[in-house]
C-alpha positions as CSV (number, residue, x, y, z in Angstrom):
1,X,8.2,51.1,-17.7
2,X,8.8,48.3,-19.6
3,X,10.1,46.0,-17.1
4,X,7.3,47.0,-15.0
5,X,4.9,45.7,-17.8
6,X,6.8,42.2,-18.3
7,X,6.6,41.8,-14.0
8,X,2.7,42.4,-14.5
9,X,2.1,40.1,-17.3
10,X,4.7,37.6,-16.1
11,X,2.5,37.3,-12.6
12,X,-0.6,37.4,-14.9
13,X,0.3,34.0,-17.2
14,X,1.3,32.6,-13.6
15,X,-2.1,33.4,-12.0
16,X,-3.6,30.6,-14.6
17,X,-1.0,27.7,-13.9
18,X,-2.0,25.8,-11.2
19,X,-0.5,22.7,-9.6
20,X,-2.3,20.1,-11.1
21,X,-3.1,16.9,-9.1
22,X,-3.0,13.6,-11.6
23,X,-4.9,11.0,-10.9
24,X,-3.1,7.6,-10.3
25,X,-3.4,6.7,-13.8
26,X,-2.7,9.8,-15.5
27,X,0.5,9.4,-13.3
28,X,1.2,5.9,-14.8
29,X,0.7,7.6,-18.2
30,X,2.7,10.0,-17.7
31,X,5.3,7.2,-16.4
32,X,4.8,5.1,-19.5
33,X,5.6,7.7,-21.8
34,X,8.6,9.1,-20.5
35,X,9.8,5.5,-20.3
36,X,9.8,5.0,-23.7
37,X,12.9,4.7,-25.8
38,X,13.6,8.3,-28.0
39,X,10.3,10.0,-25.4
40,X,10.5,13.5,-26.2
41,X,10.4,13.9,-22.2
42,X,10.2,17.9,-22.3
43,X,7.2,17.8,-24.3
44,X,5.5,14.9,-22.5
45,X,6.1,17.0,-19.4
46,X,4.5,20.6,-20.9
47,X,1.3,18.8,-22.1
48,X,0.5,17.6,-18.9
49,X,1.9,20.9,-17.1
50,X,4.6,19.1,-15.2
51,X,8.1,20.1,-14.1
52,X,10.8,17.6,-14.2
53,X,10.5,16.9,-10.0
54,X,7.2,15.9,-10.9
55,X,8.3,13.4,-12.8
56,X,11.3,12.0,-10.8
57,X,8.6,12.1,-7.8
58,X,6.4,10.1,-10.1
59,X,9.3,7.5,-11.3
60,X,9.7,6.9,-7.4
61,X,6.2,6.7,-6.2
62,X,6.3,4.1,-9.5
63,X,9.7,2.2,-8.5
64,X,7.7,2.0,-4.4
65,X,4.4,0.5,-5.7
66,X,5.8,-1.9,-7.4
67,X,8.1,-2.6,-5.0
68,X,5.4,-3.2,-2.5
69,X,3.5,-5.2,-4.7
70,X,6.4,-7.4,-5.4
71,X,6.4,-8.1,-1.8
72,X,3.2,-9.6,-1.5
73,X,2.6,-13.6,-1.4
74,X,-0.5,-14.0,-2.2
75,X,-0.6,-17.4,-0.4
76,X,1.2,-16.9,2.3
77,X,-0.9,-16.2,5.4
78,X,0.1,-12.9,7.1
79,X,1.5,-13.3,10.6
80,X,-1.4,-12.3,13.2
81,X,-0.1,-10.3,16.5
82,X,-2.1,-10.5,19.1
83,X,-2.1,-8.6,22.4
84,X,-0.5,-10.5,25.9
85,X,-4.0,-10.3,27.6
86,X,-5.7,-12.2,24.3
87,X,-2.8,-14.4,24.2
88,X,-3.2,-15.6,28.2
89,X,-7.1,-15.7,27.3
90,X,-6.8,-18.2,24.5
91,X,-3.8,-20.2,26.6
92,X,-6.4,-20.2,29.6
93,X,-8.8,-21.7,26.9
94,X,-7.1,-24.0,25.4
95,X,-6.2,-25.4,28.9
96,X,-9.3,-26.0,30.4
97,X,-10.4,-27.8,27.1
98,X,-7.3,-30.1,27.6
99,X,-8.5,-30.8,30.6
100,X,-11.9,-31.4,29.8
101,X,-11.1,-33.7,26.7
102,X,-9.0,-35.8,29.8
103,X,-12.1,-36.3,31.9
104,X,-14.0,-37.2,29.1
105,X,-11.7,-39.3,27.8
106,X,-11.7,-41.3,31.4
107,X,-15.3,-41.3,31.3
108,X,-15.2,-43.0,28.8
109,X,-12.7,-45.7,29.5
110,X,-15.0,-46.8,32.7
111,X,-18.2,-46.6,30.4
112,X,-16.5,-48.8,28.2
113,X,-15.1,-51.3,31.7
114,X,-18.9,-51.5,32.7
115,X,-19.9,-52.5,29.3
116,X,-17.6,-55.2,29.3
């Protein structure tokens, strides 16, 4: 009867721990304190009901951020891709304004012969 008793209470302190979701900087917390040199990492872990997968999921969601972030140029311009059709449109563009900056570059020249 006794083992029954400790199955029953063991699925009773269960029922009240819950998976709980940490914000991003409880997370960063949490990674900050198990850093430190001497952290009493069990402990750490307990008070904010985490297991010790939690935390090396933590360390790498850390170690990925940062990695991304390290990544960025700010100044750098990102490289644009554009689709074929878009691409033939603005060549098509760019064309007939070539072509138009010619003629009116001619038109100009016999302005500028008849005002001579």
């Amino acid at each position: 009867m006794e083992t029954s008793e400790l199955k029953v209470r063991g699925n009773i302190e269960n029922i009240g721990r819950r998976r709980k979701k940490l914000t991003p900087q409880e997370k960063w917390q949490v990674f900050l304190e198990t850093s430190a040199k001497h952290a009493p990492i069990g402990e750490i872990l307990r008070r904010y009901g985490l297991r010790s997968a939690e935390l090396t999921k933590i360390r790498r969601q850390v170690e990925a951020g940062a990695l991304k972030e390290l990544r960025v140029n700010r100044n750098s311009k990102k490289a644009q891709t554009v689709s074929y059709l878009e691409y033939l449109r603005v060549e098509a563009e760019l064309s007939a304004k070539e072509k138009a900056l010619a003629q009116m570059g001619e038109e100009y020249l016999l302005l500028k012969k008849r005002t001579d």
